[in-house]
C-alpha positions as CSV (number, residue, x, y, z in Angstrom):
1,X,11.4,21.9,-30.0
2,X,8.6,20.0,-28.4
3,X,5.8,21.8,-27.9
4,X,4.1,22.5,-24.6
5,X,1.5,20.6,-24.4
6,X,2.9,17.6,-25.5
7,X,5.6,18.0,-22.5
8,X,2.7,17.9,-20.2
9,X,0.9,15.7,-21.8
10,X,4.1,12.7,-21.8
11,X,4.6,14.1,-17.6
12,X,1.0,13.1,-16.9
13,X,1.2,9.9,-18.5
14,X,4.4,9.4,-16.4
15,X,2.9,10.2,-13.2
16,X,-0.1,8.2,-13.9
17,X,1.7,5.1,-14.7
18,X,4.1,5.1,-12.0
19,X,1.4,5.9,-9.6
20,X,-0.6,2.8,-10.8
21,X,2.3,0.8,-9.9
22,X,2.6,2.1,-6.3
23,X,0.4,0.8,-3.7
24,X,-1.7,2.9,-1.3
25,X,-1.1,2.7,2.4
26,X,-3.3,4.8,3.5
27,X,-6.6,3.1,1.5
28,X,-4.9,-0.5,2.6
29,X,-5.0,1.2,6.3
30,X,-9.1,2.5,6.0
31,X,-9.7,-0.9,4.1
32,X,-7.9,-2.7,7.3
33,X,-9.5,-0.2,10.3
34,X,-12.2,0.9,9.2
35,X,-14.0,-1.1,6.4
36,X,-13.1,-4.2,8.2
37,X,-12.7,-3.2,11.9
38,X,-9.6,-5.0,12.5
39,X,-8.5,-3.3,15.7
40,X,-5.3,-2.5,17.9
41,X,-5.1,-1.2,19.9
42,X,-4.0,2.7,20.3
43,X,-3.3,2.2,16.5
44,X,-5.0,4.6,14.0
45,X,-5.0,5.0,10.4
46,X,-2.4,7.5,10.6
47,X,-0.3,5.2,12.3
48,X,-1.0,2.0,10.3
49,X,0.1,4.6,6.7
50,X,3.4,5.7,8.6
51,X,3.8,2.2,9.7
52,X,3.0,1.1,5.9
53,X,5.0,3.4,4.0
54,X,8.2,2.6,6.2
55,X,7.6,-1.1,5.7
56,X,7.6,0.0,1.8
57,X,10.7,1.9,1.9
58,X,12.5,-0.2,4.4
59,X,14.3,-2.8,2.0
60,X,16.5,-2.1,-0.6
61,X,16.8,-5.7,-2.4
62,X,14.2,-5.2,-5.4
63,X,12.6,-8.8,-4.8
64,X,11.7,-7.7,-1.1
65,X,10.6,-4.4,-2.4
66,X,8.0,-6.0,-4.7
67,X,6.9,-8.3,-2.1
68,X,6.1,-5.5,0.4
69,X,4.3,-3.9,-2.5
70,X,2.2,-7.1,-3.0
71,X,1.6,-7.2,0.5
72,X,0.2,-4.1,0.7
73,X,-1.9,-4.6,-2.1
74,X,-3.2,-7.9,-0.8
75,X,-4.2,-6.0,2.1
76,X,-6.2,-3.6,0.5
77,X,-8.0,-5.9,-1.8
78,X,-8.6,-8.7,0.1
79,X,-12.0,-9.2,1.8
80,X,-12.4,-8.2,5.4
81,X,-13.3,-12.2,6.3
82,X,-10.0,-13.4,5.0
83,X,-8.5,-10.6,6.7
84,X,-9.9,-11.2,10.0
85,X,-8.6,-14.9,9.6
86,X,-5.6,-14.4,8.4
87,X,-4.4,-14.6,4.8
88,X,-1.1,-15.1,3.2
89,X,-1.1,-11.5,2.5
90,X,-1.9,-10.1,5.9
91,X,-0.3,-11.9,9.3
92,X,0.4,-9.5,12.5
93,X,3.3,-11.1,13.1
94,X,4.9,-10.9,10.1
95,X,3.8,-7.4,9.0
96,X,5.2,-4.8,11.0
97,X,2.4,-2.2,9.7
C-alpha cells in the first residue's frame, strides 16, 4: 500500500503539470485591458475570461485545441505595442475573445 503522503505528493505533481500546460484567460484578459489598455467597448475582464475560456473549450479537433491554447498564450505574453498593432497571435477579427 502506498503511503499517504506519497499519494499526495504524485496528485500535486499532477495538478501542477497539467496546470502549466493550460493557459490563463483571465491574466491574458488583465495583460490585454489593463496592462495594455486595449479597449472595447462595454467589454470587461470578466467578459474577455468567459469569452476566452469558451473560445478554449469550443473546438474539439486537438490541432485547433492547441492553436487556441497558443493563442491565448501569445496574448498574454506578447508586448502591449505588438498587441496594439496587431500580431499573429492577437487579431479582433479572428479572435472571438
Amino acid at each position: 500500500m502506498v503511503p499517504l503522503v506519497a499519494r499526495f505528493a504524485a496528485l500535486a505533481a499532477i495538478v501542477l503539470l497539467t496546470a502549466g500546460c493550460a493557459p490563463d484567460c483571465r491574466n491574458a484578459c488583465r495583460h490585454l485591458l489593463q496592462d495594455c489598455g486595449i479597449e472595447r467597448t462595454d467589454w470587461g475582464i470578466d467578459d474577455c475570461t468567459s469569452g476566452c475560456n469558451d473560445y478554449l473549450t469550443h473546438y474539439e479537433d486537438d490541432w485547433q485545441k492547441e492553436e487556441s491554447r497558443r493563442g491565448v498564450r501569445c496574448v498574454a505574453n506578447a508586448s502591449c505595442e505588438d498587441l496594439r498593432s496587431g500580431t499573429p497571435c492577437y487579431d479582433e477579427a479572428i479572435y472571438i475573445w
